[in-house]
Wavefront OBJ file of the C-alpha trace (Angstrom):
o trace
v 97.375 25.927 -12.391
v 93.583 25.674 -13.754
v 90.804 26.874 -11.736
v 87.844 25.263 -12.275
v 84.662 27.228 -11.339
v 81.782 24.250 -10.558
v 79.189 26.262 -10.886
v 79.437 26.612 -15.011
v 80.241 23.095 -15.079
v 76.863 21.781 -13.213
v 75.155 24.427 -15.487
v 77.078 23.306 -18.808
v 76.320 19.498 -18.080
v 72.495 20.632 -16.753
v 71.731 22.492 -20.187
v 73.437 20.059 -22.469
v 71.683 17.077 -20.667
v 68.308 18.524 -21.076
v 69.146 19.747 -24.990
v 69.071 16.100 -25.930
v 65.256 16.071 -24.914
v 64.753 19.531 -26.705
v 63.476 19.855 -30.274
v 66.737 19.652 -32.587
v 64.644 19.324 -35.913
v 61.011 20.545 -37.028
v 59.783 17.858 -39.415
v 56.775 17.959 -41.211
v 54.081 15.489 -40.533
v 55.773 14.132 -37.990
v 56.507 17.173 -35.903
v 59.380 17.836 -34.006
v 62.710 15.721 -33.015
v 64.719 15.332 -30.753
v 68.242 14.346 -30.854
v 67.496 10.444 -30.206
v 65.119 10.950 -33.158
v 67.203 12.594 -35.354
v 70.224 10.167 -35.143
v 70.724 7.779 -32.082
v 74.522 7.424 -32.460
v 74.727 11.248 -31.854
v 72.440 11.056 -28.835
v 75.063 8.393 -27.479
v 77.778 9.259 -28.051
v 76.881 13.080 -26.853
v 75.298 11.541 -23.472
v 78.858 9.291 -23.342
v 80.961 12.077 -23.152
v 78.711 14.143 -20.603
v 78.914 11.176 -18.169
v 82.602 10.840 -18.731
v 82.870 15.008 -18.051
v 80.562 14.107 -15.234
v 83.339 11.549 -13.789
v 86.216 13.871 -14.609
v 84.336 16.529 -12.698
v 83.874 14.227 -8.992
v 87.527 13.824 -9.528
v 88.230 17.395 -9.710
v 90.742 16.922 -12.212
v 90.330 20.682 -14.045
v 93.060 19.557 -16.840
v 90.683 16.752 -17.917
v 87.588 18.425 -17.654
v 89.491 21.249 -19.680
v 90.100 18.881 -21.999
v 86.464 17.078 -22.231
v 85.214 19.996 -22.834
v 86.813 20.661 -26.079
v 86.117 17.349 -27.324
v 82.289 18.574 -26.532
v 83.425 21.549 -29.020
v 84.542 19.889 -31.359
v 81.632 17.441 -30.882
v 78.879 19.700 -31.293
v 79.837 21.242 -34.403
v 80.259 17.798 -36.362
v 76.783 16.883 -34.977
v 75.228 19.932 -36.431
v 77.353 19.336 -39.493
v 76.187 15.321 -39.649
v 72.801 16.665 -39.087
v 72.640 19.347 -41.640
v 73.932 16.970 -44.468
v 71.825 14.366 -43.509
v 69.147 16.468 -44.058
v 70.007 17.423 -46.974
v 71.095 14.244 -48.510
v 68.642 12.218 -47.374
v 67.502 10.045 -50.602
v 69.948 9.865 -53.930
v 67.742 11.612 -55.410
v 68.404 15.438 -56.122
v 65.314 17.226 -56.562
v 63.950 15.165 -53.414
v 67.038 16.392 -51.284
v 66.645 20.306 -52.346
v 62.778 19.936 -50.944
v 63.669 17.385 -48.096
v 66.030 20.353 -47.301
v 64.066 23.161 -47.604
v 61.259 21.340 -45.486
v 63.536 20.317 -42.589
v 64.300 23.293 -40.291
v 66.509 23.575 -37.207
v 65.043 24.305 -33.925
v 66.060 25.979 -30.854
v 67.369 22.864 -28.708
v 70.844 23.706 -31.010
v 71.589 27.071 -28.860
v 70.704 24.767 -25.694
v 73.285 23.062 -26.322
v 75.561 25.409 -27.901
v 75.156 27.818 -24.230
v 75.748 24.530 -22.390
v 79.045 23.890 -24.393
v 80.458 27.592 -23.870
v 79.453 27.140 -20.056
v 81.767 24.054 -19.829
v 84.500 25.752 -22.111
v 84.459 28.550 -20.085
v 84.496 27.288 -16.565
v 88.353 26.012 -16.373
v 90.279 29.231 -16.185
v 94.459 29.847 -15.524
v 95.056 30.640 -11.934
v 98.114 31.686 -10.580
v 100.037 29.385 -7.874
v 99.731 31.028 -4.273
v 103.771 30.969 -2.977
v 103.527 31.399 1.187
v 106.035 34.273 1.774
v 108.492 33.801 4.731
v 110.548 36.225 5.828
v 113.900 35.704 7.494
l 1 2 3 4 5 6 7 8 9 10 11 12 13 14 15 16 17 18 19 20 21 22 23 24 25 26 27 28 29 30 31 32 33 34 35 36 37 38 39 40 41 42 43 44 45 46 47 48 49 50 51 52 53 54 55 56 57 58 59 60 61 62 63 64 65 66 67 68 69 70 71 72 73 74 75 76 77 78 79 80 81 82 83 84 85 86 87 88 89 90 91 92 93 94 95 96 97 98 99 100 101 102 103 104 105 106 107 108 109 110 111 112 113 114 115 116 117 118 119 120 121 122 123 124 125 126 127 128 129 130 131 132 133 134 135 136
């Protein structure tokens, strides 16, 4: 039986709500982005499968939610993957990647999101089944 502590789960789907609005990308000359700005599919799809977690979690089904938040795993390292080579593969041209690059830097709205992803990984937890003892 899962045991889902509600708690971690508002907190998971509180920090990685408000790390979409957090700078994901320090660009120069046009300053910092966030995850809309950086790509809007990843924005979407990342705020799709917090409401859908969100659902799961008013219909207290821990399995799901155990489940959802996996996917969110899973999720958040091909986003920073997607991001990463997008950065660096920006134009098809070489020498303008390496700089684009090396002038494109990660900001802290990543670990917002990464310590709201570990909160709802680690808020469904095995329980053990309560058996009512009668004695005859």
């Amino acid at each position: 039986m899962l045991v889902l502590n509600k708690f971690r789960a508002w907190l998971g789907i509180l920090l990685c709500t408000v790390a979409g609005f957090c700078p994901m990308l320090k660009v120069p000359i046009k300053g910092n982005w966030n995850l809309y700005q950086s790509d809007a599919r990843l924005f979407l799809i990342t705020y799709a499968l917090l409401a859908l977690s969100v659902l799961i979690l008013f219909i207290r089904k821990a399995g799901a939610f155990r489940f959802i938040s996996s996917v969110m795993a899973i999720w958040y390292v091909l986003a920073v993957i997607a991001v990463y080579f997008t950065a660096n593969n920006y134009t098809k041209y070489g020498f303008a990647n390496k700089l684009i690059g090396r002038v494109v830097h990660f900001q802290w709205g990543w670990i917002v999101l990464l310590v709201g992803v570990i909160f709802m990984l680690f808020s469904t937890k095995r329980g053990e089944k309560i058996m009512a003892k009668t004695s005859l």
